[in-house]
C-alpha positions as CSV (number, residue, x, y, z in Angstrom):
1,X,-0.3,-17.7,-14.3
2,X,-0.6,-20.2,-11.8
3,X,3.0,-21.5,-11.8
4,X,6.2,-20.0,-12.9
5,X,8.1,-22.6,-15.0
6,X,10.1,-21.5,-18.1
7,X,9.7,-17.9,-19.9
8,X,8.5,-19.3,-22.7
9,X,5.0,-19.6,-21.3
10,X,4.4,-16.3,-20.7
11,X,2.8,-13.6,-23.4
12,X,5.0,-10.3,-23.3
13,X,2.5,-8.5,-21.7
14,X,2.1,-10.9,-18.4
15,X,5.9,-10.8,-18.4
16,X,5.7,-7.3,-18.3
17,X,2.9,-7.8,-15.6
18,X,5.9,-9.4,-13.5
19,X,8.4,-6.7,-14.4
20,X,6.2,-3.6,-12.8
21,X,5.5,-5.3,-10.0
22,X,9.1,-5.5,-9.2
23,X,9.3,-2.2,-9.5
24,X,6.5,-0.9,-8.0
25,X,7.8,-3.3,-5.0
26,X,11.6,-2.2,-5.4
27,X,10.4,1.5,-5.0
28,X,8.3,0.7,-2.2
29,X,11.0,-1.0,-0.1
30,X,13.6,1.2,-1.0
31,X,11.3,4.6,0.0
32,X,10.0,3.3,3.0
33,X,12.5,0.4,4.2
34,X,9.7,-2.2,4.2
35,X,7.2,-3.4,1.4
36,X,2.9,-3.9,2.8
37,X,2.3,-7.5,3.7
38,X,1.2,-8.9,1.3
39,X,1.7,-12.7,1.5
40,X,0.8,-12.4,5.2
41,X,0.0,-16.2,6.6
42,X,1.8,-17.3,3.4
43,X,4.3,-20.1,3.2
44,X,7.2,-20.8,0.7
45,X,8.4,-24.3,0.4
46,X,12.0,-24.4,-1.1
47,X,13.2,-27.4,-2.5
48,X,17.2,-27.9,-3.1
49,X,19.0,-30.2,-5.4
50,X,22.1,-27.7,-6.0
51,X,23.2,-25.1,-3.2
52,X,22.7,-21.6,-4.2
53,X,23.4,-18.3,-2.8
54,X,21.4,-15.6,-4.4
55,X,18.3,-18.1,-5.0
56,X,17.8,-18.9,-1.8
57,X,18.5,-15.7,0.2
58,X,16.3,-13.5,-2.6
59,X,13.5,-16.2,-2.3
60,X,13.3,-16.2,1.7
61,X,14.4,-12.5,2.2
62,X,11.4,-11.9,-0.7
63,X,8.9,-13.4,1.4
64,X,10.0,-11.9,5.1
65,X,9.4,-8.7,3.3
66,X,6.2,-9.3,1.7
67,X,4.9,-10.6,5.4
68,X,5.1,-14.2,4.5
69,X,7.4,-17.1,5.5
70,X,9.9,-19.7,3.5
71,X,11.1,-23.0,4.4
72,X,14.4,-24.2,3.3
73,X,14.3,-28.1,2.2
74,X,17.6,-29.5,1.4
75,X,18.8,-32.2,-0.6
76,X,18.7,-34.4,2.4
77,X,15.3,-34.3,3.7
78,X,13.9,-34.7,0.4
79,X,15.7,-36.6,-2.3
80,X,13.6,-35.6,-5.1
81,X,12.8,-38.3,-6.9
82,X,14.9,-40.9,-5.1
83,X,14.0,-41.0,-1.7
84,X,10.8,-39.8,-2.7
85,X,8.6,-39.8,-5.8
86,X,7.9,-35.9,-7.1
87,X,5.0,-36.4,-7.9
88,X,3.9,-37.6,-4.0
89,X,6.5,-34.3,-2.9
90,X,4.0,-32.4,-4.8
91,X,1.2,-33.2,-3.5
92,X,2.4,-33.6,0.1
93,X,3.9,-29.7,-0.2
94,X,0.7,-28.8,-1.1
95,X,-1.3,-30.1,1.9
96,X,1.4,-27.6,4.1
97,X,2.5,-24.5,1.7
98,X,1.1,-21.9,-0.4
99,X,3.5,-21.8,-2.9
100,X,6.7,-24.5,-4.4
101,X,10.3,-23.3,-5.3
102,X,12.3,-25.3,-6.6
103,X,16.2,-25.6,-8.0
104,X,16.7,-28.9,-9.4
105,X,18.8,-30.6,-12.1
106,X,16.4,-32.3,-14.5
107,X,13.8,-29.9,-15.6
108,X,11.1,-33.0,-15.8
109,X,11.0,-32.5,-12.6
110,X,10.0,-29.1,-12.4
111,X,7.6,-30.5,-14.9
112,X,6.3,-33.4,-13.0
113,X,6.0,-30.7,-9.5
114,X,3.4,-28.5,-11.4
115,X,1.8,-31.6,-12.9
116,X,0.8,-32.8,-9.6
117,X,0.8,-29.4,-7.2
118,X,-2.2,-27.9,-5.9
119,X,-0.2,-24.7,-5.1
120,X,1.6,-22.5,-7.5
121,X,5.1,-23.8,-8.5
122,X,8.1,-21.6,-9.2
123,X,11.2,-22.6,-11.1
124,X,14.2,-21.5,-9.2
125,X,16.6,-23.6,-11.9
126,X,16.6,-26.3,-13.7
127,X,19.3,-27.9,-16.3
128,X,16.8,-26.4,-19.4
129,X,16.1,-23.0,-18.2
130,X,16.6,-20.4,-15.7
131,X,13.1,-18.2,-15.8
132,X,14.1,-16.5,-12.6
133,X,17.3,-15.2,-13.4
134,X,16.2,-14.0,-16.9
135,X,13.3,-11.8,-15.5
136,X,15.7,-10.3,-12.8
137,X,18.3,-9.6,-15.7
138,X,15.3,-7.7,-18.2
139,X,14.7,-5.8,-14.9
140,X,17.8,-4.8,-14.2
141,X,18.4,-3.9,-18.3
142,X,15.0,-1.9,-17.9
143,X,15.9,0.0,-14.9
144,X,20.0,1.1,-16.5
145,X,18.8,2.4,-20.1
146,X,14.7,3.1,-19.5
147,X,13.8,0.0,-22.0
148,X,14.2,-3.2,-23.6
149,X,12.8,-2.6,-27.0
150,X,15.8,-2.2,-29.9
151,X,18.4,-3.0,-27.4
152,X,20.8,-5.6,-28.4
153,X,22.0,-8.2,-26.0
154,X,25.1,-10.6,-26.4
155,X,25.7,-13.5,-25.0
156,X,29.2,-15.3,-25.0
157,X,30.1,-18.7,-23.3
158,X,28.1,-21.7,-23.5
159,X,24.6,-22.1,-24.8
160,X,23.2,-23.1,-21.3
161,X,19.9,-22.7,-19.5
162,X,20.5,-18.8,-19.0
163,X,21.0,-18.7,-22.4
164,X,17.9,-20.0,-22.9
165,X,15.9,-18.4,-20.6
166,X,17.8,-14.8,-22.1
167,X,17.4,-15.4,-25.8
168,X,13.4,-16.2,-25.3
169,X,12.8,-13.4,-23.0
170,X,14.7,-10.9,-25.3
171,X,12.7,-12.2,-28.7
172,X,9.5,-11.9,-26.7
173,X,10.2,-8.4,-25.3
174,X,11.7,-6.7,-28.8
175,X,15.7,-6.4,-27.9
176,X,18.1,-8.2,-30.3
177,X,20.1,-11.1,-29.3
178,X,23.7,-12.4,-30.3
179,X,25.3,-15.8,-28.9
180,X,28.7,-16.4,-29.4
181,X,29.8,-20.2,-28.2
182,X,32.7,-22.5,-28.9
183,X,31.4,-25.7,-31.7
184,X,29.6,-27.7,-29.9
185,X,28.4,-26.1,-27.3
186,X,25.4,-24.2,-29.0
187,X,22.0,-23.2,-27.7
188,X,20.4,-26.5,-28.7
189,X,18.5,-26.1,-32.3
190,X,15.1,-26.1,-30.9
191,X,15.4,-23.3,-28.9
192,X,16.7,-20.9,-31.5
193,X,14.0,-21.7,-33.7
194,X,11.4,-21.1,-31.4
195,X,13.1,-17.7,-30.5
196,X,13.4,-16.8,-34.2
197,X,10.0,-17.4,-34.5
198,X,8.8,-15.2,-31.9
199,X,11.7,-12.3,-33.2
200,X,9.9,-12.1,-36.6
201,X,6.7,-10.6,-34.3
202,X,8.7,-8.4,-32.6
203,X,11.1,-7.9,-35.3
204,X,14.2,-8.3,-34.0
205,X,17.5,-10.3,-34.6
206,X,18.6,-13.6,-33.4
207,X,22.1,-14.4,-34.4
208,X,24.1,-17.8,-33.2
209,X,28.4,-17.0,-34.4
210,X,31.2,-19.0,-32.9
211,X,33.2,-15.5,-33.1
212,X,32.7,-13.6,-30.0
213,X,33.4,-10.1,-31.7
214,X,30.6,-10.7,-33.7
215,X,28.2,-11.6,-31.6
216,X,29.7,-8.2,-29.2
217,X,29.4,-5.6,-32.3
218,X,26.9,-3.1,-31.6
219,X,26.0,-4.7,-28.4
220,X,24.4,-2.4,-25.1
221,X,24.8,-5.7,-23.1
222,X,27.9,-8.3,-22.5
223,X,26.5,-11.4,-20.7
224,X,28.8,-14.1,-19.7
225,X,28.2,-17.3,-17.5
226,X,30.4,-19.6,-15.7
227,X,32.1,-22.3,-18.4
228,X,31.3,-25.3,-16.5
229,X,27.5,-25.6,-14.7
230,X,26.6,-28.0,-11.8
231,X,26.2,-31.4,-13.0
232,X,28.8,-30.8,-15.7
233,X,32.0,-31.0,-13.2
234,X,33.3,-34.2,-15.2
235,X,33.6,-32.0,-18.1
236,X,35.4,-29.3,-16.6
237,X,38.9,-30.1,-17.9
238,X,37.3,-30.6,-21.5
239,X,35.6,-27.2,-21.2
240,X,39.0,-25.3,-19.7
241,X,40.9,-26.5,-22.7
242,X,38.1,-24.9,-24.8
243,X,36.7,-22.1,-23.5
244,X,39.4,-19.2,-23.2
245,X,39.2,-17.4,-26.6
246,X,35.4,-16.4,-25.1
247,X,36.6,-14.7,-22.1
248,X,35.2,-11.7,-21.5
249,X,37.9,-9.3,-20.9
250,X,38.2,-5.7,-21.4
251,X,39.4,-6.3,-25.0
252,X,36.2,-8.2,-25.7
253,X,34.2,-5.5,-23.9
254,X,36.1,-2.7,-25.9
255,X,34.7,-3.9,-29.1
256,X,30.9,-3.3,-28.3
257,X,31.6,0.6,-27.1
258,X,31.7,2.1,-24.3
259,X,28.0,2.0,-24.1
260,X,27.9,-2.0,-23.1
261,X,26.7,-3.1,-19.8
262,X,28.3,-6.4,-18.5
263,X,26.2,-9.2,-16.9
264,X,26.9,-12.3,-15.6
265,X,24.4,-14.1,-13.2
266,X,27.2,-15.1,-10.4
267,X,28.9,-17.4,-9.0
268,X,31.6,-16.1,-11.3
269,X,35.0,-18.2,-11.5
270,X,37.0,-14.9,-12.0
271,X,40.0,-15.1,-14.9
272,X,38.2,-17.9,-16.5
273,X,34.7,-16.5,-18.2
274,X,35.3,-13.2,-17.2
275,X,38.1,-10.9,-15.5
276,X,38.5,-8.9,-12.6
277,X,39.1,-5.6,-14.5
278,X,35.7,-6.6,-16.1
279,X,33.9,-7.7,-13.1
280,X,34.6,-4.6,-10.6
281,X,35.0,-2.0,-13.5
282,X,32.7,0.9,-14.6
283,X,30.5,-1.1,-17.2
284,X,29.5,-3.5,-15.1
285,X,26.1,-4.0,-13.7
286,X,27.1,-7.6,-11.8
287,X,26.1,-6.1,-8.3
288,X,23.0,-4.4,-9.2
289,X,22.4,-7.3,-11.2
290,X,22.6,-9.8,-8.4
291,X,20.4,-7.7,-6.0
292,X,17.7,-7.5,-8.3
293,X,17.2,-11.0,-7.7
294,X,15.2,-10.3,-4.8
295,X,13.4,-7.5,-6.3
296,X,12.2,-9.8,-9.5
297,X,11.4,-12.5,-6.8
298,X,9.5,-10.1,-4.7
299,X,7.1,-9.5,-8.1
300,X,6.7,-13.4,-8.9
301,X,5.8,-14.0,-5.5
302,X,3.3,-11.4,-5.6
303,X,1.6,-11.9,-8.7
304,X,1.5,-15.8,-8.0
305,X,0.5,-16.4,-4.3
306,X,-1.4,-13.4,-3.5
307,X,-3.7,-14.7,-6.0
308,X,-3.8,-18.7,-4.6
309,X,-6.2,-20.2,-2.4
């Protein structure tokens, strides 16, 4: 478990090695006010390529709790792979910091970061997957109905890098998964297969529908994601034109039963993916969601750099 790149690395019982020690560390702060220190003299180096909110803030609050430290590094002072080769970041990072975070756009670099780091690497986001987010989401899913196992996630919008991250996860960890997306914008092929595969070991269902009431039927969780991610803004007016019969609205959210749980991993552009009704209404688990961030962190961070040199 030296680094923390996709979710597809992990067995699910290391992933489940991730999930108790986010709670064991949610219950601890939340008990006491304060968690032990246990990244004390520890550094986090945080490299940018696309502005965030909750990664960054759950990341550097993560580590001022566990008694450690993290350093911001924006676009600016590094330009990954322009300015700068990744391979020679890597190794420069690792001469001053115990552990990487990174959000970039290409996952290859994610890629080449572990390839040449001497520290543990984390994926905060990358344009194929968002491990982080996923694990934060199964935690949160764990902590509403007591499990994962036999629950049935959909997801509706496009078959992005949360997607990803959400179908793999889900597969590895028993709970069914539906994806509902406009043509065209499908999980890509590969990943599906591979999540198929690891569904008939944990016999479960993976279903891909272009019919958003399918994909809903019978669901305990709604997930949505913006329509247009960063790096895609040339596409936006394609995508608005597209997009709106997958809205998930509290028509949408009546089909599944009043059961359902609605997720979306925020920034949300309200009255395009999802509605404010939706959003701030009983059934959703968006807030909860979003602080669990740091609580998932706070587990990755403790499982990876506690155990570094």
């Amino acid at each position: 478990m030296q680094h923390f790149l996709s979710i597809a690395d992990f067995s699910a019982t290391e992933l489940w090695q991730f999930l108790h020690k986010a709670k064991e560390l949610k219950d601890e702060f939340k008990t006491t006010g304060h968690n032990q220190p246990l990244l004390k003299g520890k550094t986090l180096g945080m490299v940018f390529q696309k502005p965030s909110l909750r990664t960054r803030v759950s990341f550097e609050v993560g580590m001022l709790h566990l008694g450690g430290h993290a350093l911001y590094l924006s676009p600016n002072e590094i330009g990954l792979g322009g300015r700068e080769s990744v391979p020679d970041v890597a190794r420069v990072l690792s001469g001053y910091v115990d552990g990487i975070m990174a959000r970039v756009f290409s996952h290859s670099h994610i890629l080449q970061l572990a390839e040449h780091s001497s520290v543990p690497v984390i994926n905060g986001l990358s344009d194929y997957d968002h491990p982080c987010q996923a694990l934060a989401d199964v935690f949160t899913i764990w902590e509403h109905f007591g499990r994962v196992e036999g629950l049935k996630l959909a997801y509706v919008g496009d078959g992005n890098n949360v997607a990803t991250s959400l179908v793999t996860i889900m597969a590895k960890l028993g709970g069914h998964f539906s994806i509902a997306t406009p043509p065209g914008y499908e999980l890509p092929a590969s990943v599906l297969a591979d999540a198929r595969q690891l569904a008939e070991e944990t016999r479960v269902t993976i279903t891909a529908t272009h019919d958003p009431a399918v994909a809903v039927a019978g669901a305990d969780v709604i997930y949505t994601d913006v329509w247009t991610s960063m790096g895609q803004e040339k596409e936006t007016r394609e995508r608005l034109k597209v997009f709106p019969p997958y809205q998930v609205n509290s028509r949408l959210v009546a089909q599944a039963g009043s059961q359902a749980v609605v997720m979306h991993c925020l920034p949300a552009h309200r009255g395009e993916e999802i509605t404010d009704e939706v959003a701030d209404g009983a059934q959703s688990l968006l807030f909860p969601q979003a602080e669990n961030r740091l609580h998932a962190q706070k587990g990755i961070l403790a499982l990876l750099l506690s155990l570094s040199i």
